[in-house]
N, C-alpha and C positions, 0 to 999 in steps of 0.2 A: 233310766240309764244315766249314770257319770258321768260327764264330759269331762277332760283335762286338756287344756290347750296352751301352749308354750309357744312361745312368741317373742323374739324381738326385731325390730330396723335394723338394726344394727347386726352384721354378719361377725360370726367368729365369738359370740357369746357361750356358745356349749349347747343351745337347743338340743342341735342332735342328739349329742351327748347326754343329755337329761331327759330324753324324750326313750331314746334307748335304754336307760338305766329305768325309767318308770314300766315301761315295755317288761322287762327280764322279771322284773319285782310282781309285777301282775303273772305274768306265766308260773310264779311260783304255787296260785294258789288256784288249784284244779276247778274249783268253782268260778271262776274270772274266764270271761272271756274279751277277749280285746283283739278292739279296730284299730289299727294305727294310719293316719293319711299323713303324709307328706308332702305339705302342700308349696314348698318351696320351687319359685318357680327359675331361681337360679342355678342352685345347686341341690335336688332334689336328690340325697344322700344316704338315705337311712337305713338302704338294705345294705349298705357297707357294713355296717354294725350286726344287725340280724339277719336271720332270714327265713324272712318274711313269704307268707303265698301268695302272691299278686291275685287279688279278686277283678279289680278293674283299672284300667288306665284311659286319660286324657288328655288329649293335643292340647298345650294349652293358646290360647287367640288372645295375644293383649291389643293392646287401643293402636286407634292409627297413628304411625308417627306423622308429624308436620312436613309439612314441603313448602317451597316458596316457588308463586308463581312466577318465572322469570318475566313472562309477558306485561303483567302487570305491577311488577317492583318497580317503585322509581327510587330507590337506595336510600329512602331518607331512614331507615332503623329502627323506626317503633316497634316492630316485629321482636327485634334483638331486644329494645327496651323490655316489654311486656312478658315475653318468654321466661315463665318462672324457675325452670328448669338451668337458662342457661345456657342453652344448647343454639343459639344463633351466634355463627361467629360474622363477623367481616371479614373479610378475603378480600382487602383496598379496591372498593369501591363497589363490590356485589356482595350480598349477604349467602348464608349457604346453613344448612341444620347439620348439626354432628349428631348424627343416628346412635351411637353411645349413650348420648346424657339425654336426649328427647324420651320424654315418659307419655308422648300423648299428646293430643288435644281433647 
């Protein structure tokens, strides 16, 4: 079996778009049959374009986001240091996660 997989980080590339357009090009030829997953787990899009017969679907479960234990913070910030993400703000004198930017621990 083929695989073709289309991929970027970066959103607003054309994936769909090329992923669609490879899609339509394969249904041309009676002998092809084609899987298509859409594994996007932002904006998972693609039956906009086609459509498609849904064989299966899954919830997706990403990682736990972080928390900060109040009981045991004593403010000094390493937390906000270390966090690669970015997602610890200060709030003048307590720390707190912005659930937005946190991808995890």
């Amino acid at each position: 079996m083929k695989q073709i997989v289309v991929l970027s980080g970066k959103g607003g590339t054309g994936k769909t778009t090329v992923t669609a357009a490879l899609a339509h090009l394969a249904s041309q030829n009676p002998d092809t049959r084609a899987i298509l997953v859409d594994a996007d787990v932002d904006a998972a899009n693609l039956e906009l374009l086609l459509e498609p017969k849904m064989v299966e679907a899954y919830d997706f479960v990403g990682g736990q986001v972080a928390t900060i234990a109040a009981d045991a913070c004593t403010g000094c910030g390493r937390c906000a240091e270390v966090c690669r993400f970015k997602a610890i703000r200060d709030k003048g004198g307590y720390f707190v996660v912005d659930d937005s930017a946190c991808e995890g621990w």
